[in-house]
BALOBA-1460 file (C-alpha; in Angstrom, 3 decimals):
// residues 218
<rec num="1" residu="x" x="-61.598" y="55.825" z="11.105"/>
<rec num="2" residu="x" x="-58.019" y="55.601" z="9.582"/>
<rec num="3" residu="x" x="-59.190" y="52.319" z="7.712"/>
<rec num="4" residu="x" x="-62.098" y="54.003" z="6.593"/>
<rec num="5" residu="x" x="-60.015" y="56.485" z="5.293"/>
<rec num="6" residu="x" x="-57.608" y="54.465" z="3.446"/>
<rec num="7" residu="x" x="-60.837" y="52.402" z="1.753"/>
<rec num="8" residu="x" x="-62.198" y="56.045" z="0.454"/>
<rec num="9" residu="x" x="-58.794" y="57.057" z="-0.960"/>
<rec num="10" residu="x" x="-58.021" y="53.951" z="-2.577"/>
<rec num="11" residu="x" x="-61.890" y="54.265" z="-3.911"/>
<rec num="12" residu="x" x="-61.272" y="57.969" z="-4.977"/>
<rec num="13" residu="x" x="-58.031" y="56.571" z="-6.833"/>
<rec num="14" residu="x" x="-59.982" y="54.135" z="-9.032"/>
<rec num="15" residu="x" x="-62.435" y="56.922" z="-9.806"/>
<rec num="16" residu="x" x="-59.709" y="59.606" z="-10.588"/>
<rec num="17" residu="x" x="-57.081" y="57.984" z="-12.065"/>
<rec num="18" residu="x" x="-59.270" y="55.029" z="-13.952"/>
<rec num="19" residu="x" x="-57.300" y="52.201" z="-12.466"/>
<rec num="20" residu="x" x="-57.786" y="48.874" z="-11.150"/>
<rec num="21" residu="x" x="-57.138" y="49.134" z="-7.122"/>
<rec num="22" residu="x" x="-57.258" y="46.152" z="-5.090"/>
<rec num="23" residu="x" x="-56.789" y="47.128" z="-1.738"/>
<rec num="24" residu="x" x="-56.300" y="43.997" z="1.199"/>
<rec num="25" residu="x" x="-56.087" y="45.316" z="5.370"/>
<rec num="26" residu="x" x="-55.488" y="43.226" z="7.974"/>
<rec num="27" residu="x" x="-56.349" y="44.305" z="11.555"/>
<rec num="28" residu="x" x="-54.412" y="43.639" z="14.233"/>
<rec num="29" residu="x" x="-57.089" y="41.140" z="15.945"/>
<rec num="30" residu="x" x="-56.547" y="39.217" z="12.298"/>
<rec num="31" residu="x" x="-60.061" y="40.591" z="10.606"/>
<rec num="32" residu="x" x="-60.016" y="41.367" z="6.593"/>
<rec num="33" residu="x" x="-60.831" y="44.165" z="5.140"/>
<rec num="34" residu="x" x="-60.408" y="44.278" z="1.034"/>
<rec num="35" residu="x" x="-61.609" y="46.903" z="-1.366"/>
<rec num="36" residu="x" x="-61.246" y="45.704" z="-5.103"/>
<rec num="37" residu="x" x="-62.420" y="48.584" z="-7.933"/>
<rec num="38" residu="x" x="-62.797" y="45.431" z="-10.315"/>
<rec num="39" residu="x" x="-65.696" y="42.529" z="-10.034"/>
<rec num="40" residu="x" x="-63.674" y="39.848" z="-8.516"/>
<rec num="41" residu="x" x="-60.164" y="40.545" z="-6.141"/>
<rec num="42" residu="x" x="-58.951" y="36.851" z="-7.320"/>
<rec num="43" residu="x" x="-58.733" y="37.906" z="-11.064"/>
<rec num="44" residu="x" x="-56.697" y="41.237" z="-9.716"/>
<rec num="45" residu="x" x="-54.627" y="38.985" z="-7.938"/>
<rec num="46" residu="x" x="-54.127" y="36.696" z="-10.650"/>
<rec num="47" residu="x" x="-53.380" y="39.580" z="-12.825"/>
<rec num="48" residu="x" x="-50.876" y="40.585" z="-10.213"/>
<rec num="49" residu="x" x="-48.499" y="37.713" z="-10.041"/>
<rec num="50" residu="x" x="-49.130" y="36.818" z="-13.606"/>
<rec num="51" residu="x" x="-47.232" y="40.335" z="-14.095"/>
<rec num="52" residu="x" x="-44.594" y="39.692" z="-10.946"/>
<rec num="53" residu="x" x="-44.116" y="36.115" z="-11.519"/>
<rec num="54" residu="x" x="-44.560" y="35.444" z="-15.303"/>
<rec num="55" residu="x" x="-40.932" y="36.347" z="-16.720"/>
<rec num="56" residu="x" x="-39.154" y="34.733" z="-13.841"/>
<rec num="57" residu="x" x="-40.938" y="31.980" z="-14.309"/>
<rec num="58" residu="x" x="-40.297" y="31.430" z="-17.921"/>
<rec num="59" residu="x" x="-36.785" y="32.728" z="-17.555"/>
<rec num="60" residu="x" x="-36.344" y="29.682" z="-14.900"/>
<rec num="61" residu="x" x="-38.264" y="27.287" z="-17.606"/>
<rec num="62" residu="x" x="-36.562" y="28.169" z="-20.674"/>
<rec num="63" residu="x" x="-32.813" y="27.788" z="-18.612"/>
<rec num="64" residu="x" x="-34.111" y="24.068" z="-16.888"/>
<rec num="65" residu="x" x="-35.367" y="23.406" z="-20.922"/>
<rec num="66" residu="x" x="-31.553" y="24.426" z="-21.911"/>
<rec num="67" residu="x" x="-29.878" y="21.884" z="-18.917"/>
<rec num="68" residu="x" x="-32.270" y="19.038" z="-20.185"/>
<rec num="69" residu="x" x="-31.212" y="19.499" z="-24.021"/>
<rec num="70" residu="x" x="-27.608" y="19.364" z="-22.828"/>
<rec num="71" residu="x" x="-27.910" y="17.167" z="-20.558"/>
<rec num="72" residu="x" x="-29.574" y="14.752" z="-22.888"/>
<rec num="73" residu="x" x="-26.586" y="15.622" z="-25.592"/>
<rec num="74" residu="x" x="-24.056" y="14.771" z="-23.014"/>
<rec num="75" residu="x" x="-25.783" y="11.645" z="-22.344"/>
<rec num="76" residu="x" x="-25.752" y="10.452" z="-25.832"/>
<rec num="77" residu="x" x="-22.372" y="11.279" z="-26.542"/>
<rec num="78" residu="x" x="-21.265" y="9.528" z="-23.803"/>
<rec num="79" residu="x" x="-23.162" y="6.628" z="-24.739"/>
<rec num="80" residu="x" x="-21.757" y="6.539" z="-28.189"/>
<rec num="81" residu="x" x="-18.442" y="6.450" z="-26.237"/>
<rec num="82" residu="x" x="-18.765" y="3.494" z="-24.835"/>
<rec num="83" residu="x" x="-20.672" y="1.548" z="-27.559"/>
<rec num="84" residu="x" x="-17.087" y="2.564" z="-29.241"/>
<rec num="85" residu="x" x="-15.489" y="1.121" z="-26.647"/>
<rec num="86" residu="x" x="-17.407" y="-1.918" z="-26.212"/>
<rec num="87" residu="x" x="-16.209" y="-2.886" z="-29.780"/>
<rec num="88" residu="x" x="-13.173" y="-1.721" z="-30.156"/>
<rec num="89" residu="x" x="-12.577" y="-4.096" z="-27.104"/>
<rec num="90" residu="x" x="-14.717" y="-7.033" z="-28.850"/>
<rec num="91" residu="x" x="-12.354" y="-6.320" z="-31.664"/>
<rec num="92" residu="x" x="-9.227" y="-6.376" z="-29.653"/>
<rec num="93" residu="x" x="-10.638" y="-10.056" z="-28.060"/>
<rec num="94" residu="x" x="-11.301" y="-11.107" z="-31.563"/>
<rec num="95" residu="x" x="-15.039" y="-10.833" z="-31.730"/>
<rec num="96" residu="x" x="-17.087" y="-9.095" z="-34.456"/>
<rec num="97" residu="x" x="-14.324" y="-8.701" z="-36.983"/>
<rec num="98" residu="x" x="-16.989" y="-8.946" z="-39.887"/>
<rec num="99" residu="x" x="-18.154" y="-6.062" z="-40.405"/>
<rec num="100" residu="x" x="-14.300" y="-4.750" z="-40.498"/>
<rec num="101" residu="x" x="-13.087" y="-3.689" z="-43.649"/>
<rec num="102" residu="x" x="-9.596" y="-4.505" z="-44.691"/>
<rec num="103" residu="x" x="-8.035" y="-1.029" z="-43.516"/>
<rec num="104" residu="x" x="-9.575" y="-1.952" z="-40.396"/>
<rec num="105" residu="x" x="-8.258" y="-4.909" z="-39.980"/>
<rec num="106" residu="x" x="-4.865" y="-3.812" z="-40.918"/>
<rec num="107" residu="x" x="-4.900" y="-0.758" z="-38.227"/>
<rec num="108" residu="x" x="-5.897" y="-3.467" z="-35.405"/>
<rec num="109" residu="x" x="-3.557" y="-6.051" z="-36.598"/>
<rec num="110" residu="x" x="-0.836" y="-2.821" z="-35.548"/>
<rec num="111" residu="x" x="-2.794" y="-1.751" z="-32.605"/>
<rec num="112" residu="x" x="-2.291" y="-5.616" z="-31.475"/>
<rec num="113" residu="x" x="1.415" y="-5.537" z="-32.518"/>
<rec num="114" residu="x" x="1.801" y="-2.119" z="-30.691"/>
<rec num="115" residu="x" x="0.582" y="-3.508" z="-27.402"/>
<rec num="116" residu="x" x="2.374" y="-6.891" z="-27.456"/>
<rec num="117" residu="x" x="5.934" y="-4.623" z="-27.648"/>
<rec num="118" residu="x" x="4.642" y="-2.596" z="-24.872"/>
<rec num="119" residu="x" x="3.842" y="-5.431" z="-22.719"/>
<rec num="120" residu="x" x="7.079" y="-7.275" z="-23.475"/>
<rec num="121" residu="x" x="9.113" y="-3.997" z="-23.131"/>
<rec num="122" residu="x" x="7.403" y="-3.680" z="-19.476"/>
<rec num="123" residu="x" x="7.866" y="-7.280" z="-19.149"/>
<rec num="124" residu="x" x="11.560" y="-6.940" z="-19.602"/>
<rec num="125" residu="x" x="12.067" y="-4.091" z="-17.734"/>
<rec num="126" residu="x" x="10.211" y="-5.725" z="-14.350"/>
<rec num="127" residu="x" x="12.446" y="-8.649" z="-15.022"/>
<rec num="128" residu="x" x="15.840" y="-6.323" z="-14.856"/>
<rec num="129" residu="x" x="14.015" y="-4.483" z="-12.003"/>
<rec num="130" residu="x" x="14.182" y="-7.841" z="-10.313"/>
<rec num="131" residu="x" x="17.670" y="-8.499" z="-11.365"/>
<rec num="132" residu="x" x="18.547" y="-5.484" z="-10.451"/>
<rec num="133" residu="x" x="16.996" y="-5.657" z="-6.744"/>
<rec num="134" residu="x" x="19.080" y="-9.171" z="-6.481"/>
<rec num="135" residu="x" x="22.418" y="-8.080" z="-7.427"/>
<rec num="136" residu="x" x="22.164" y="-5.299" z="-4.838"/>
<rec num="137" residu="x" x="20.801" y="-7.770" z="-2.259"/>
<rec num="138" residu="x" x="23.654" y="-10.368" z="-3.528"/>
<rec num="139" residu="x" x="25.750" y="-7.527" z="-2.386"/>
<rec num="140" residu="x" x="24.715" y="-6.701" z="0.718"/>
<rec num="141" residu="x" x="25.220" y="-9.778" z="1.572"/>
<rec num="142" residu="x" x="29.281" y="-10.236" z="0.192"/>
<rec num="143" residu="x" x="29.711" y="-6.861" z="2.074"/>
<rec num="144" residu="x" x="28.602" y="-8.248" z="5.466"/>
<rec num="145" residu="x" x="29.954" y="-11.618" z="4.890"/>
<rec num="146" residu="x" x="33.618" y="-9.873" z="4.269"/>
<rec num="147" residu="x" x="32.363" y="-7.726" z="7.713"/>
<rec num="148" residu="x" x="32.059" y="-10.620" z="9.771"/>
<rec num="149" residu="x" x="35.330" y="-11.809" z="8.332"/>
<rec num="150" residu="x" x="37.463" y="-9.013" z="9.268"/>
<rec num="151" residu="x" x="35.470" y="-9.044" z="12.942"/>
<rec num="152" residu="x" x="36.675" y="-12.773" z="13.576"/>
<rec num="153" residu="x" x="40.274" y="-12.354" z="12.128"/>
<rec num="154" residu="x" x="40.393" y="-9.151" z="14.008"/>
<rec num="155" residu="x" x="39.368" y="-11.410" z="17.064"/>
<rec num="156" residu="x" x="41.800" y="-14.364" z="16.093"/>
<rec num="157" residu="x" x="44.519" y="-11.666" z="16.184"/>
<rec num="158" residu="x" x="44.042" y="-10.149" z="19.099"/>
<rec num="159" residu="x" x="43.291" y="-13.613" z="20.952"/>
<rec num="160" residu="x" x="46.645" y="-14.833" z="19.816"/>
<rec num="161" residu="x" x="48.620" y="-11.520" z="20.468"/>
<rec num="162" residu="x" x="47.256" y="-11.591" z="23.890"/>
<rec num="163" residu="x" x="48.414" y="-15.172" z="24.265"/>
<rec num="164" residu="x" x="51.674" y="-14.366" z="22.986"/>
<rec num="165" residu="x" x="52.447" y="-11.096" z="25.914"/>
<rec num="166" residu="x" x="51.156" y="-13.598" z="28.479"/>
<rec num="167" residu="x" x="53.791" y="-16.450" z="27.677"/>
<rec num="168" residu="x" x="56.384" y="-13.357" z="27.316"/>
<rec num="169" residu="x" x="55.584" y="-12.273" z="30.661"/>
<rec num="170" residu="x" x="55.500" y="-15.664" z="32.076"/>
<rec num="171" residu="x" x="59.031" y="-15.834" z="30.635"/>
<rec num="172" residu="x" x="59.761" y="-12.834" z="32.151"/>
<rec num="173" residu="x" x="59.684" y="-13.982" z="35.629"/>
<rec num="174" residu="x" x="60.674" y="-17.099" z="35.788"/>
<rec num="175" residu="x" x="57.470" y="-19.333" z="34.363"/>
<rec num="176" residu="x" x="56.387" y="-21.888" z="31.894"/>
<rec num="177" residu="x" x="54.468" y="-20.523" z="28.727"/>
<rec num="178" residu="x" x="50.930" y="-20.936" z="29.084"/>
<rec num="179" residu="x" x="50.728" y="-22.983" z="25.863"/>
<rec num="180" residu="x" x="52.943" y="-25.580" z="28.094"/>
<rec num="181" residu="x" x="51.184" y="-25.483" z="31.637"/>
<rec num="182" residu="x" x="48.678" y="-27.882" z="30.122"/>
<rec num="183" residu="x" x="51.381" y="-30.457" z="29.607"/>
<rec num="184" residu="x" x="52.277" y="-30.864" z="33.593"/>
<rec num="185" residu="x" x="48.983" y="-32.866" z="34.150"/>
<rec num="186" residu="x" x="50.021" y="-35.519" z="31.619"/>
<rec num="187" residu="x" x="52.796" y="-38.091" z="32.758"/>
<rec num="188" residu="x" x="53.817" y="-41.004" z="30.418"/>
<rec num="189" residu="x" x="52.953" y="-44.402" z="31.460"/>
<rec num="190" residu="x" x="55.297" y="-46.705" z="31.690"/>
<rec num="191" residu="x" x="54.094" y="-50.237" z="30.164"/>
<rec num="192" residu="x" x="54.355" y="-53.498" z="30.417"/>
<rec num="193" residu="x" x="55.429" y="-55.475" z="27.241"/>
<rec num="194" residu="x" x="52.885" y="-58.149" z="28.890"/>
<rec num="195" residu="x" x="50.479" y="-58.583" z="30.927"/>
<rec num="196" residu="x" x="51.544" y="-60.879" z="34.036"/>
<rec num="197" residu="x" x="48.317" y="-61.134" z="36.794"/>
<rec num="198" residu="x" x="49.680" y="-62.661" z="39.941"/>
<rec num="199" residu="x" x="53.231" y="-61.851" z="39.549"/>
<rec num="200" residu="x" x="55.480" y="-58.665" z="40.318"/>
<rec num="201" residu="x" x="58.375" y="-56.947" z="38.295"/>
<rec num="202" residu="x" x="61.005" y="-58.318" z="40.395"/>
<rec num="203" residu="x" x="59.826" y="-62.207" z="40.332"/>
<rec num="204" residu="x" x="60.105" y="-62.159" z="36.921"/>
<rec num="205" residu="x" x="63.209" y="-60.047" z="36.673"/>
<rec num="206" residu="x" x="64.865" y="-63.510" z="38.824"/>
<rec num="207" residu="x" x="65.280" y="-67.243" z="37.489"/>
<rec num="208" residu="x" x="62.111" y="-69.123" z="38.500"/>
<rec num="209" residu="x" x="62.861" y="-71.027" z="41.535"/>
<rec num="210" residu="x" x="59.742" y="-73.353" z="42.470"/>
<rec num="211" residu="x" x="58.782" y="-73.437" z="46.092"/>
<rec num="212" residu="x" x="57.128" y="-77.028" z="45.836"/>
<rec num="213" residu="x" x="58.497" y="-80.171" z="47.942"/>
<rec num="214" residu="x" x="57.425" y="-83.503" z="47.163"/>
<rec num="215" residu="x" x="56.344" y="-85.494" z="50.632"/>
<rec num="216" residu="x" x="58.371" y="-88.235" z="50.897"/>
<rec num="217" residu="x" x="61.358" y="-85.433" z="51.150"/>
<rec num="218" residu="x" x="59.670" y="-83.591" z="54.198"/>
């Protein structure tokens, strides 16, 4: 009954007020029910989002028509970028100078000049870096060399001052030094000014007396 209804009114509304109604009813078991005051309820819906949708539509169209224009102005600057770059850097290799005019020429003759200075200026200054980085390694080096130095003279001294209260307490009581203990363990020989095998010191220190007796004297 209510749908009924609600087809009637939008039926008297078409009548009354002249007007195109297009009325669409869904039930809640998913059956249509439509009431369209025109001849066809596809042209009234065409109508309908041709009046909902158009300007958006266009709006949308005419801004993704303004990002392709720039877009495609972007891209052709940038491509005249780099063909500038391409031969500026065919020109800086020596390649395609014919087309240069004199002017040209002359301004990449001092472009070339300006970058030689540049590289030998940063050239230089790397080398003095280096220098620079030696010297302070050079004396790093003299600093713990003269460290090392000190440490064993430091060491000598004390080694000998040590010595030296030692053989002053050694003196003290009674004692050799202890440079001079070493010296009891070595006795000087007493030599022979030759060599005489068979014989001792005190047969040669007598006349030689032989002990042979012919043997017609026995």
């Amino acid at each position: 009954k209510r749908r009924n209804g609600l087809l009637k009114k939008a039926y008297e509304l078409s009548v009354l007020c002249d007007a195109e109604v297009a009325l669409i009813v869904f039930s809640n078991r998913g059956k249509l029910y439509e009431f369209c005051s025109s001849n066809s309820m596809l042209k009234t819906l065409e109508r309908y989002q041709k009046c909902s949708y158009g300007a958006p539509d266009t709006s949308v169209q005419l801004r993704e028509t303004q990002m392709l224009q720039s877009s495609h102005q972007e891209y052709l600057k940038l491509k005249a970028r780099v063909e500038t770059l391409q031969r500026s850097q065919r020109n800086l290799l020596g390649e395609d100078l014919g087309p240069l005019s004199s002017k040209e020429l002359e301004n990449l003759e001092r472009q070339l000049d300006s970058s030689l200075r540049q590289i030998r200026s940063t050239r230089t200054q790397y080398m003095l870096d280096q220098l620079t980085d030696l010297q302070r390694k050079e004396q790093m080096l003299c600093e713990a060399n003269r460290n090392l130095r000190k440490r064993l003279e430091d060491s000598n001294q004390a080694h000998h001052q040590q010595v030296w209260e030692s053989n002053a307490n050694a003196l003290g009581y009674g004692r050799q030094p202890t440079q001079q203990q070493g010296e009891e363990f070595f006795h000087p020989l007493e030599c022979q000014p030759t060599l005489q095998i068979g014989f001792t010191p005190d047969q040669m220190a007598g006349p030689s007396v032989s002990t042979y007796m012919p043997g017609w004297l026995a």
